[in-house]
N, C-alpha and C positions, 0 to 999 in steps of 0.2 A: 600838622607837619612842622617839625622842628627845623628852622634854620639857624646857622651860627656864622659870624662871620667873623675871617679869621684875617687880622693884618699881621702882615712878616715883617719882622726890624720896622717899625716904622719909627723916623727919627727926629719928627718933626711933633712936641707934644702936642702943639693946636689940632695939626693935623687929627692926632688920636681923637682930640676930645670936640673935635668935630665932625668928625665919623659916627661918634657913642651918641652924639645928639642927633646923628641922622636916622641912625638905629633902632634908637629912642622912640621916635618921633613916629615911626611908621610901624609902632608896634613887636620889634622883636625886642627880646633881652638876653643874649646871648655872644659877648664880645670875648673875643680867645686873641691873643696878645703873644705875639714868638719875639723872644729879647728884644722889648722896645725900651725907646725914652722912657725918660719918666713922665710916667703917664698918670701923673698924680698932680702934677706940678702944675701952679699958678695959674700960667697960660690953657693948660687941659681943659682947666674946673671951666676958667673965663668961657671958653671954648662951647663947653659941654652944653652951658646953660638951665636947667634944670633936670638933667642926665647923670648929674655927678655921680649918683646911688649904682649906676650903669660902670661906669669908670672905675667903681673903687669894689666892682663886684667882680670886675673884668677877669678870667683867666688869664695866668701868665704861665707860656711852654719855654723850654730852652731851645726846643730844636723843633721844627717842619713837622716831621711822623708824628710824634706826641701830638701836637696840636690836631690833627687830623684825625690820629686812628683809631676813634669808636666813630667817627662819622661812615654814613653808606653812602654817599654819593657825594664828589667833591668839582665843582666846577671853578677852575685856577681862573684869575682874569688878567689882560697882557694887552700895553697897549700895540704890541710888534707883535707878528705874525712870525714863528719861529720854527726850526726847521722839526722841532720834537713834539709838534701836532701837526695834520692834518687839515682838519674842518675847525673851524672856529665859527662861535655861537652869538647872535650880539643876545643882550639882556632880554628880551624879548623873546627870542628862540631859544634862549635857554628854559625861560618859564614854562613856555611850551611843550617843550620836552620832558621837563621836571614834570608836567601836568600828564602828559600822557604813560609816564610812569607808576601812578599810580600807588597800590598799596607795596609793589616791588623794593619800596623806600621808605626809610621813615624820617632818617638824621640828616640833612643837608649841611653841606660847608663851603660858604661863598668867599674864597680865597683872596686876598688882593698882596699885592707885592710890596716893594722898597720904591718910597717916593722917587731913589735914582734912578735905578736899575732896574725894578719889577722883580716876578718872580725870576728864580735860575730856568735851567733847562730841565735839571732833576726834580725839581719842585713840580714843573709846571707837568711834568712824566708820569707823577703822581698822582696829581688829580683825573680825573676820569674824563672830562671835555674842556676845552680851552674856550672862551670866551671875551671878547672885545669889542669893544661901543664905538659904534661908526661914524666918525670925523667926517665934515664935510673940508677940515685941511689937514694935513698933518701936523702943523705943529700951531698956536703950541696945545701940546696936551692937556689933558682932566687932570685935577690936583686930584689926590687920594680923598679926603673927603667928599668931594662931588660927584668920585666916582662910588664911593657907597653909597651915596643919596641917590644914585640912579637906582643900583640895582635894588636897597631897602624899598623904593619904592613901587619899581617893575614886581617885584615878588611879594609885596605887602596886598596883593591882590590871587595871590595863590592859595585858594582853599579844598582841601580832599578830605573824603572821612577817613579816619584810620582806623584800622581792625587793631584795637590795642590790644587784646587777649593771644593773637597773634605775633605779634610782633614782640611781648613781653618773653614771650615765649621759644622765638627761634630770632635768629640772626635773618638780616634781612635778604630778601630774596635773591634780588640784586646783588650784594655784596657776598653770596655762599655760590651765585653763581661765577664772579668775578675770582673766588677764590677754588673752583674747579676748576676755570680756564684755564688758569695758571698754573693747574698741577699736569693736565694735560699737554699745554703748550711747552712744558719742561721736558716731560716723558718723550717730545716730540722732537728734544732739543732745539730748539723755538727759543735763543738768547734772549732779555730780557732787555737787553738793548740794542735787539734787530728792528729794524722795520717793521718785517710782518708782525710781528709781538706784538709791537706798539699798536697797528694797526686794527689787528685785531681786537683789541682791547677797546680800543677807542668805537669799533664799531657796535660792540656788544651792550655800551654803554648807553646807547640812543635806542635799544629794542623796549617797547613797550611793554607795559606788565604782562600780558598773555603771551607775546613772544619769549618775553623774560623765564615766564612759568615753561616755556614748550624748548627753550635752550636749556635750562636746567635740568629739564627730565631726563634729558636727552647727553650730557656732561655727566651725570651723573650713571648712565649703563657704560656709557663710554670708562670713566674711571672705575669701575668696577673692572673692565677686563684687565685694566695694569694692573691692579692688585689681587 
């Protein structure tokens, strides 16, 4: 299973290049970078530690969507509980959930925000589940690199086989189903930033692969009578 973990504006280079070495370190290779510092610089490299090769391979998006949109399953991370989720997942329960998703997935994208501010409310709308690491205080909060070393870590123990022939082959289960919802929840005039929308959305996102296979079958007769 492919993970990529994506920081937004981050503005602090250490930060970056102590993220890539957390990355690093627990086996992924895959850093995707939305208008950050420079992340090449000095302090990064100091940072990185023998990671640099990570850093200087890193993707860099201009905007949120690009970074994201060949991923199939995106979990946003937030250390504030915000009014545009629902349920929030700590590290732990997200794996778990990624785990009993199965072959429904193949691309993951483990989002993190702006060292100030975090992700937006559109951002974090985006991604498919919201996620947050549970304080025994509120403040003060995880710097951004500690918070990738958690989850690198949390998820650096998530192993599935993949049906590669499969999957080379069609767009992922998950995401063809995620992209019926949405043509039905339109036909249905279901605004895209009502509640139930969100809702729904968010729920279809925690169904298991078998469920996943038995919502699609089933999205899929349904979109046939609209058309």
């Amino acid at each position: 299973m492919n993970i990529s973990f994506v920081l937004v504006e981050p503005a602090v280079p250490e930060n970056i290049g102590a993220a890539a070495r957390a990355i690093n370190t627990m086996g992924f290779n895959d850093l995707r970078l939305v208008n950050p510092a420079d992340h090449l610089a000095d302090e990064a490299r100091w940072l990185a530690h023998g990671s640099v090769e990570l850093l200087e391979q890193a993707t860099i998006f201009q905007d949120f969507k690009s970074a994201i949109e060949d991923l199939d399953f995106v979990i946003g991370t937030t250390a504030k509980k915000r009014s545009s989720s629902h349920d929030y997942y700590s590290p732990e329960s997200a794996r778990q959930l990624i785990n009993k998703k199965g072959h429904s997935i193949s691309k993951i994208g483990i989002v993190f925000g702006r060292e100030e501010s975090g992700l937006k409310n559109e951002e974090l709308l985006s991604c498919d589940i919201a996620s947050s690491i549970p304080l025994r205080k509120s403040y003060p909060s995880i710097n951004l690199a500690q918070s990738v070393m958690l989850y690198t870590y949390i998820f650096s123990s998530l192993e599935l086989p993949l049906n590669k022939a499969e999957l080379e082959e069609n767009e992922s289960i998950y995401k063809e189903l995620k992209r019926n919802a949405k043509f039905i929840l339109a036909k249905l005039n279901l605004r895209e930033d009502s509640v139930l929308h969100n809702r729904i959305l968010e729920r279809i996102a925690t169904a298991s692969e078998d469920d996943t296979r038995l919502f699609l079958s089933f999205a899929k007769k349904f979109r046939r009578k609209f058309e």
